[in-house]
C-alpha positions in Angstrom: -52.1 134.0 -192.9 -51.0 137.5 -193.4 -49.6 139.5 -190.5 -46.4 140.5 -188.9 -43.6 141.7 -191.0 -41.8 139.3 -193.0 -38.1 139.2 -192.3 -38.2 139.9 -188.5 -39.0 136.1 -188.0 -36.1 134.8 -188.9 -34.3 136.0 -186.0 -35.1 134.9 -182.6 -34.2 137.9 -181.2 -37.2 139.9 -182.4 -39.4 136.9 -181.2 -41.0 138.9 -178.7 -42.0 142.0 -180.4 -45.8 143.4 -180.6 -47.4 142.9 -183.9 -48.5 146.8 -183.8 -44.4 148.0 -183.2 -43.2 145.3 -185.5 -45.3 146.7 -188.4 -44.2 150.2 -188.3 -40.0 148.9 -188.2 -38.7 149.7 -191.6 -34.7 148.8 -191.2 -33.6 146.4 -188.7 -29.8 144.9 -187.9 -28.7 142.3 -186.0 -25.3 141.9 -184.4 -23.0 140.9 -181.2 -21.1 137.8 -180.4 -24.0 135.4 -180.5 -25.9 137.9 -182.5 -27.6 139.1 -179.1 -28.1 142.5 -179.8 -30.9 144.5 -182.3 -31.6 147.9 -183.3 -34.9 149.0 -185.6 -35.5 152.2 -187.2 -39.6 152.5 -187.4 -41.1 154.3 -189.9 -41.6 157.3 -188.0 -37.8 157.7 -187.6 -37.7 156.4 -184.1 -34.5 154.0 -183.6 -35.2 151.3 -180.9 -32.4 148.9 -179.1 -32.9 145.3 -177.6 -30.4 142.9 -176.5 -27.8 142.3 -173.8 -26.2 145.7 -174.0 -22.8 144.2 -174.1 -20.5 147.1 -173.4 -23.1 149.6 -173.7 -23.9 148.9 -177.6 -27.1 149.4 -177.6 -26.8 153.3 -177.4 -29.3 153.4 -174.7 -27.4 155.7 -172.0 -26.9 152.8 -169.3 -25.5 149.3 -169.5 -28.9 147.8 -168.8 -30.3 144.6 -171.0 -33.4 145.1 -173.2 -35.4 142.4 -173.9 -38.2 144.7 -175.3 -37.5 147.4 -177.5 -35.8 150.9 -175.5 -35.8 154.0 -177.5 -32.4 155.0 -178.5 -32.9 158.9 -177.8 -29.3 160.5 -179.2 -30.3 159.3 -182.8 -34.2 159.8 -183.0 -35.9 161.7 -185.5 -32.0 162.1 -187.7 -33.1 160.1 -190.9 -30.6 157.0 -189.8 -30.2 154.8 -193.2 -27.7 152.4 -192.3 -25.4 151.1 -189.5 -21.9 149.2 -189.2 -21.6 147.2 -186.2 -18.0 145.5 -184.8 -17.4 142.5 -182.5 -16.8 144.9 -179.0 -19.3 145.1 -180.1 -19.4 148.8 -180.9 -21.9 150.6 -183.7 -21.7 153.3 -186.4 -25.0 155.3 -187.3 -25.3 156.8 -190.4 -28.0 159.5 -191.3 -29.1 160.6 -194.7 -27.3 163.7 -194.2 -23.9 162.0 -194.0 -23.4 162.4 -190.2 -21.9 159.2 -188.0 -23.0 158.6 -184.5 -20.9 156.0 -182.5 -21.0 154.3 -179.3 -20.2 151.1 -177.5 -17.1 149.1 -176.9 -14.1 151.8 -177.1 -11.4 150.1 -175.6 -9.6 150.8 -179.0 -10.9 154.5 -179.5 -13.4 153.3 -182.2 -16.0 155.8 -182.0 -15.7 158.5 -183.4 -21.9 158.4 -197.5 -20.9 155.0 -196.3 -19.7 153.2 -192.7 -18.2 150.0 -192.2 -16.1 148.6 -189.3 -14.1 145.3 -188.3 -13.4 144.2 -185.3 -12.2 146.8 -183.3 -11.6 149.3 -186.0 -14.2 151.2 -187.8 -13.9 153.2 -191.7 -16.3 155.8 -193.4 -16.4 156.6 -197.2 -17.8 160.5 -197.8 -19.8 161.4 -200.6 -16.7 162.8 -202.4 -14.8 159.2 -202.5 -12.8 160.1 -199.0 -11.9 157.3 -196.8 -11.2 158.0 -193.1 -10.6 155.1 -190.3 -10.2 155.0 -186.5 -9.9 152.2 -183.8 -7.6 149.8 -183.2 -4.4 149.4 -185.2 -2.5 146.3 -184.1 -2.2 145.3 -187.0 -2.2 148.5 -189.2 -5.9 148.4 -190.4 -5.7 152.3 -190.1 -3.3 152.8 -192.7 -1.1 155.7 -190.2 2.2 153.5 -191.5 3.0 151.7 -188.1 0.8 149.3 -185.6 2.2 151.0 -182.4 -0.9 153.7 -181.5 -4.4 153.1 -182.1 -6.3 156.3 -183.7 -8.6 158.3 -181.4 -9.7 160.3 -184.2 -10.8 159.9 -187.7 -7.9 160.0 -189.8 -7.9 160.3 -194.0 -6.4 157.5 -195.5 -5.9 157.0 -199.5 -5.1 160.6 -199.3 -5.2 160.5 -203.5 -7.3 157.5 -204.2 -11.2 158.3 -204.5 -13.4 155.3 -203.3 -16.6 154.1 -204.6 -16.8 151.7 -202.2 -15.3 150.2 -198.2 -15.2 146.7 -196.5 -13.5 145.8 -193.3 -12.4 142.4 -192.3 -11.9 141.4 -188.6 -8.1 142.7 -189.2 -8.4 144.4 -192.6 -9.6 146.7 -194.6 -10.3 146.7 -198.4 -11.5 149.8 -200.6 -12.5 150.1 -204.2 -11.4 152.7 -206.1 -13.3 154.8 -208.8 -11.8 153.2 -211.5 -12.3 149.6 -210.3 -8.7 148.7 -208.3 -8.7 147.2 -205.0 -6.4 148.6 -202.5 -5.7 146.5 -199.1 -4.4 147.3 -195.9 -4.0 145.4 -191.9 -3.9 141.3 -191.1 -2.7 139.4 -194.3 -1.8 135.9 -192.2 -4.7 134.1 -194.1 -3.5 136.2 -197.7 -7.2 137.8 -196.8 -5.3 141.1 -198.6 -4.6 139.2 -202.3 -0.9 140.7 -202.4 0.9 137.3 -203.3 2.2 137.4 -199.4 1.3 137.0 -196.0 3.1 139.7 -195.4 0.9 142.6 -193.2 1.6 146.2 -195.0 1.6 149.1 -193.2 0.1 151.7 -196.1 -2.5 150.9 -198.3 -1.1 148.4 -201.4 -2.8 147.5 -204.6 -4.1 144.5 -205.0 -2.2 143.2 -208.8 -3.7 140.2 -209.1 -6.8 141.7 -211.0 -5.4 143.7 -213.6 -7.7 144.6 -216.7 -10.5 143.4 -214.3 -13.4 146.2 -212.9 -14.3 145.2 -209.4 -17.4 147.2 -208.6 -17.9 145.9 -204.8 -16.1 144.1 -202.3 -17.2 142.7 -199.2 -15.1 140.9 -196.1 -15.5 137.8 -193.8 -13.5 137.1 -190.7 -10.4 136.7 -193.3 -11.6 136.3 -196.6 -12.4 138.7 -199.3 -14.7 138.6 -201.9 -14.8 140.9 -204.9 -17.3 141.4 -207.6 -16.9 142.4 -210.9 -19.0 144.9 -213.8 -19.1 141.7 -215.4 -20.7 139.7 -213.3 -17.4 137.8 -212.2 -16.9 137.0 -208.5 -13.2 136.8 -207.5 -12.1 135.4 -203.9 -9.1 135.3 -202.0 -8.1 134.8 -198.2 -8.7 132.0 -195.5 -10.4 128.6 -196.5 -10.4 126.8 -194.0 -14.4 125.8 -194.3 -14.6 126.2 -198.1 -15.6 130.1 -198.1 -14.0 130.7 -201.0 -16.4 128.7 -202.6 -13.3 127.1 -204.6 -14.0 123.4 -203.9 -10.5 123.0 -201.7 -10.0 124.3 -198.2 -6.3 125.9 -199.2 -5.9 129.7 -198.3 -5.3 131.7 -201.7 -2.9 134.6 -201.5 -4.0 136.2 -204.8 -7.3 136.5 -206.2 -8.7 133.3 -208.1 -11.7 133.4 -210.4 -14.6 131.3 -208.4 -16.6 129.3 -211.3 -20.3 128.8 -211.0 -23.0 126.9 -213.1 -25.0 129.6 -212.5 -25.6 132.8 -214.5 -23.5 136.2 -213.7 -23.6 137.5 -209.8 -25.1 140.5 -209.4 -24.4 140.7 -205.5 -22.5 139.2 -202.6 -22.7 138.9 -198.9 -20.1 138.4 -196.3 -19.4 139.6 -193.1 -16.1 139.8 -190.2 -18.4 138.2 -187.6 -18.6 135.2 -189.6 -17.1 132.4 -192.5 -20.1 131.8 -194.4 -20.3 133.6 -197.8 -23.5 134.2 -200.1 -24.4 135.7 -204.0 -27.5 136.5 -205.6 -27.7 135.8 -209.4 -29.4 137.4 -212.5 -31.6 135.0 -212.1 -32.7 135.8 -208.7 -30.9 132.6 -206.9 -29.4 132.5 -203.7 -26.1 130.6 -203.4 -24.2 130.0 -200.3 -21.5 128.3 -199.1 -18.5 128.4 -196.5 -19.3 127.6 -192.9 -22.8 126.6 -192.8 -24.2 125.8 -189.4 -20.6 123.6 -188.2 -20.9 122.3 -191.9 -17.7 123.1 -194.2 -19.6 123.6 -198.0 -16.4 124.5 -200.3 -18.7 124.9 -203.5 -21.8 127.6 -203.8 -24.6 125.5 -203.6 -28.5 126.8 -205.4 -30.8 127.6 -201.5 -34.5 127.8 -201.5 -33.8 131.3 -199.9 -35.6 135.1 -201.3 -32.4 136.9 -200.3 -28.8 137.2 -198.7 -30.6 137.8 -195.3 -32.0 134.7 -195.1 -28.3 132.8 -195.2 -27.1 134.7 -192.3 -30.5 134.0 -190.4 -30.3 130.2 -191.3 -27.3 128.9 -192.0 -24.3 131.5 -190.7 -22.9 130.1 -187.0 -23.7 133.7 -185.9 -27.0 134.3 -187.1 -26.1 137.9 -187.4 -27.5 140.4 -190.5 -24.7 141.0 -193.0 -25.8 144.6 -193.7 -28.9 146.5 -192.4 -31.9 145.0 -193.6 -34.8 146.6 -194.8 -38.4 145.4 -193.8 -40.8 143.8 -195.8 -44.3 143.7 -194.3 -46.3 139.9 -194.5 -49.2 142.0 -195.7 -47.7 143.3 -198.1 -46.6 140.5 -199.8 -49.4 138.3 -199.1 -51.3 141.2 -200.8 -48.7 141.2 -203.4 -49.4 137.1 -204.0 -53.4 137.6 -204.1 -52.8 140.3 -206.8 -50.7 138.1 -208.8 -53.2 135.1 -208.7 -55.7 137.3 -210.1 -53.6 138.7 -213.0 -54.4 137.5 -216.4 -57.0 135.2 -214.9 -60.8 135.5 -217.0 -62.3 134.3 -214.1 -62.9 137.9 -211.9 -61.8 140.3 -215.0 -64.1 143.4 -216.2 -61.6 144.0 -218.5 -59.4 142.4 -221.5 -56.1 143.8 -223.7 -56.1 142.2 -227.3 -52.0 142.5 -228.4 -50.9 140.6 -231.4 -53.6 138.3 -231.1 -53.4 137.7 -227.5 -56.0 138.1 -224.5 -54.7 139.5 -221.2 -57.4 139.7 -218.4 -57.0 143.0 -216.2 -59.1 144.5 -213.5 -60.3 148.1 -214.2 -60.1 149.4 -210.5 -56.4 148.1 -210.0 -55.4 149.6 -213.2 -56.7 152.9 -212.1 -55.2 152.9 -208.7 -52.0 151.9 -210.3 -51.2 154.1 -213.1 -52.3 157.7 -214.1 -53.6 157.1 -217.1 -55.7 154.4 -217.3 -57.3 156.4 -214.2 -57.6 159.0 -216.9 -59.0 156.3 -219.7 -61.1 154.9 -217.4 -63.6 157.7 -216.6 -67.2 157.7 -217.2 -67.1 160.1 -220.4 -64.1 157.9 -221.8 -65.1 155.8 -224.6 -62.8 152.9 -223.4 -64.6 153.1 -219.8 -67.5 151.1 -221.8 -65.6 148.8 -223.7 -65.0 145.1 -222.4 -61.7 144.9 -225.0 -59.2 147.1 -226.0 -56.7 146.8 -228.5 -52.9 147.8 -228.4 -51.3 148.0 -231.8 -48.1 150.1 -230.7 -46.3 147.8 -228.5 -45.8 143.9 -228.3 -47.3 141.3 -226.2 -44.4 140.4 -224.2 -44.0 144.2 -223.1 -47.1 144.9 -222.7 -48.3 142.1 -220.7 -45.1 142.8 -218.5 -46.4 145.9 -218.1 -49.7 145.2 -216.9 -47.8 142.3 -214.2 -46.0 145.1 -213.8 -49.3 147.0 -212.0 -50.2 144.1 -209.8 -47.0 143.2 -208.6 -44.5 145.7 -208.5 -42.2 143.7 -209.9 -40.4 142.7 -213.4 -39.4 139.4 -214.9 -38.4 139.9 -218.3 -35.0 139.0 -220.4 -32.1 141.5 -221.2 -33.8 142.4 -224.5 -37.3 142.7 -223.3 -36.3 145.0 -220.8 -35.1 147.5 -223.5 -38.5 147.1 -225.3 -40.0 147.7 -221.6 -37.8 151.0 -221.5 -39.0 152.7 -224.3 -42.8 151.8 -222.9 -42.0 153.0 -219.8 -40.1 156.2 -220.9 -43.3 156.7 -223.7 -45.9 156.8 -220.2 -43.6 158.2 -217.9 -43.4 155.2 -215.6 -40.7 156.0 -213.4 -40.5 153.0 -211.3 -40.6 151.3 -214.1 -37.8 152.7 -215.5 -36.2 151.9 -212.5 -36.8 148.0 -213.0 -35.5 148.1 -216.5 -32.5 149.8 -215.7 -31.4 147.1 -213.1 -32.2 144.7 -215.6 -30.5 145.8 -218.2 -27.4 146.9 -215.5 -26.8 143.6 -214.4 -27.0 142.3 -217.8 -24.6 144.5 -219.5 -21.5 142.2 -221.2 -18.6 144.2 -223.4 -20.6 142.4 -226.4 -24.0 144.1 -225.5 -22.6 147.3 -223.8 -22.6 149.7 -227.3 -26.3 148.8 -228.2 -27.3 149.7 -224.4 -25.3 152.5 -224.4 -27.5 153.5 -227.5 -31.0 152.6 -226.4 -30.5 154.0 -222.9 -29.5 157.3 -225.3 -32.9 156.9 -227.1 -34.9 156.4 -224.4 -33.2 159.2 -222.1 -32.4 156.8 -219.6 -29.5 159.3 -218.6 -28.6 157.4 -215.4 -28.4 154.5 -217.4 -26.5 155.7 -220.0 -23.7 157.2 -218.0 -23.8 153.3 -216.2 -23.0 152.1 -220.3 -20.5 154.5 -220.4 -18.4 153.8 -218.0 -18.5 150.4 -218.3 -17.3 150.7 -222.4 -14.6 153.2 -220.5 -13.7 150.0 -218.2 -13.2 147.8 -221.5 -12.6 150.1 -223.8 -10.4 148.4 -226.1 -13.0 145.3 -226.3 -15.7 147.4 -226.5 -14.7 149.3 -229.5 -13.9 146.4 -231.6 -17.5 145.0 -231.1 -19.3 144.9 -234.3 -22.4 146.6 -232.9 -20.1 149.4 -231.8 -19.1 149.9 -235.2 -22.8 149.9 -236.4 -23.9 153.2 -233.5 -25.3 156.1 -235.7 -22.9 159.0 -236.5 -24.3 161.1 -233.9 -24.0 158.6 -231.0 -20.7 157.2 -232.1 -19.4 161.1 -232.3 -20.3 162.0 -228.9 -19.1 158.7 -227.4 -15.6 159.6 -228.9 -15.7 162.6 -227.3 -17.0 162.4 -224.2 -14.9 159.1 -224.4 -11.4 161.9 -224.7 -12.5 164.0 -221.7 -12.7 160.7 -219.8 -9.0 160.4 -220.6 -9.7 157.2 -222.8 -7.3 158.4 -225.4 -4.3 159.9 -223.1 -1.5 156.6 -224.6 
């Protein structure tokens, strides 16, 4: 029966919640020591606390407990898109604009593009790659070259690295850089830092173990580390004491080892310092989890039921906490979604059929209209198509053009690597821009050094520019496999040409 928002069930915390608030809440997290604290972000940016308050945390202006929803005053109406959250617990807000709001737990001096916090110690990323930290620093998680004075202040660290992205461990913290290396910092006792040691450094140390390898994100549990690689490649290192390295042993791992799947390539990963559970979504939209699973010790990713990363931490994590903020689904939506996709391509209630290559596909007028420009256009009563019953598409094939049309009823995309690229250059032809979107996600977390030149080349073609600068750096990344592709050798003169030399500015060339 479709009716309260989907995603909001899983935690008991929202159990209470009206069905008229619950359908306006857009992003929602979940955090605290027995995950006993919540804050929601409603559509019409209006942030909401409930929970126990520990410590203040809620943001609320008094220590009281909520067990309905309080408004949150300080941050209403600021465009908040995320938040971090630590185990004081204290919170980090962060609005579209790039501003952080903090409160809570401050016993360490905590508060103070990206936010992320351990502990007691909390990190930001700006838009420009700069990394600052504050909080505690018994262990030297603030990179200020001792552990004897925790930081009041924000404080740049990696004064000349530039990050694309942060994690923070209970103890740690981890950052990518813009070129792929992993530089680690605070608690190494579990070898949650990869350096080879257990030794605790007091500046910022890159991590060796993963040379010639492009990590593109990085996420921490309690004290393990996971990081995930442009090709798909998870790598895992750190305490293993209830399998979360996924490595089918419980021995800690100092360096980073290459965790094998059966699965296809990883295209993202979950993991988080409240907890030892870890989580990774494939190409192929399955779940995997393992680690500490509800008091069980799983030491090898195992294939869940589950839609998402969020529904681990909700079922499975001993702290049923959300990893990351978690953006709201609506019940009705989706059960709207399921209706439209039981209808699609089914004779039964169509007024309307495509003919491509020989094939039928039954389509409803009305939803086509509401759905896409111009078959609102086609379908007008001085159109001759609005009279036909058939139509017939010559220019494009069945499997894109049906995808297309699935496309219209359910917002979504299921096609192979190479039927995306055909899907593209529909797309592109009828201006489809969130369909463009869905291709280029496709054919993102597909890309391979064996495929990367004839992307690079069709996302060039189809002006997929966001796309194409995604190819490129990835053939910068592997440069020396790239080039000695075949299909690299076979880009036109003009495409090859510019690659060289946009390839020189990068600094490809400099040795």
């Amino acid at each position: 029966m479709c009716g309260l928002p989907g995603g909001l069930e899983n935690w008991l915390i929202f159990s209470l919640l009206k069905a008229d608030f619950a359908r306006r809440v857009r992003l929602c997290c979940v955090f605290g020591g027995t995950a006993n604290e919540a804050l929601l972000v409603t559509d019409d940016d209006e942030v909401w606390a409930l929970g126990s308050n520990v410590s203040g945390c809620l943001g609320i202006g008094d220590t009281r407990t909520a067990l309905n929803p309080v408004k949150v005053e300080a941050i209403c109406n600021k465009n908040v898109r995320s938040f971090a959250y630590g185990s004081g617990p204290h919170v980090l807000a962060l609005t579209a604009q790039g501003d952080v709001y903090g409160w809570g737990h401050s016993g360490y001096a905590q508060i103070g593009n990206e936010v992320a916090c351990g502990s007691f110690h909390s990190t930001a990323r700006t838009i420009s790659g700069e990394v600052y930290s504050w909080g505690q620093n018994n262990c030297g998680q603030l990179d200020v070259g001792t552990t004897s004075s925790n930081q009041h202040n924000p404080r740049k660290v990696l004064n000349i690295i530039h990050c694309l992205g942060i994690a923070c461990g209970q103890t740690s913290t981890v950052a990518v850089s813009e070129n792929g290396e992993i530089y680690a910092w605070g608690l190494n006792g579990s070898g949650q830092l990869g350096l080879e040691n257990n030794v605790n450094p007091m500046l910022p140390a890159k991590i060796d173990g993963l040379k010639n390898v492009t990590i593109q994100k990085v996420v921490c549990g309690f004290a393990h580390t996971m990081a995930l690689s442009d090709e798909g490649t998870l790598y895992v290192w750190g305490a293993n004491s209830y399998g979360q390295l996924g490595l089918g042993n419980k021995a800690n791992q100092v360096n980073p080892v290459r965790m094998k799947t059966d699965q296809s390539r990883i295209i993202d990963v979950a993991a988080s310092h409240y907890t030892q559970i870890s989580a990774a979504l494939t190409e192929t939209s399955k779940v995997l989890m393992w680690g500490h699973c509800r008091g069980q010790a799983v030491t090898e990713p195992i294939v869940t039921p589950f839609k998402s990363l969020h529904d681990v931490f909700a079922a499975f994590s001993s702290v049923a906490i959300t990893q990351l903020p978690m953006v709201v689904g609506h019940r009705w939506e989706r059960c709207l979604t399921g209706i439209l996709r039981q209808q699609f391509n089914d004779p039964t209630h169509s007024d309307i059929k495509f003919v491509v290559e020989g094939k039928m596909i039954y389509v409803h007028k009305t939803i086509l209209k509401f759905r896409c420009e111009d078959f609102s256009t086609m379908f007008q009563d001085h159109w001759a198509e609005n009279q036909k019953d058939t139509i017939k598409i010559e220019q494009f094939s069945h499997q894109v053009y049906k995808a297309f049309l699935e496309y219209l009823y359910t917002g979504e995309v299921a096609l192979s690597l190479e039927g995306a690229i055909g899907l593209l250059d529909f797309a592109n032809a009828y201006c489809e821009i969130g369909l463009k979107v869905h291709c280029h996600n496709i054919i993102e977390n597909g890309i391979l050094v064996e495929n990367c030149a004839l992307r690079y080349a069709a996302a060039i073609k189809y002006e997929a520019k966001e796309l194409e600068d995604f190819c490129f750096r990835f053939a910068m990344n592997h440069t020396t496999a790239v080039v000695q592709i075949e299909a690299f050798s076979k880009l036109d003169d003009g495409t090859l040409k510019d690659f060289i030399v946009k390839a020189a500015k990068y600094g490809a060339f400099r040795h």
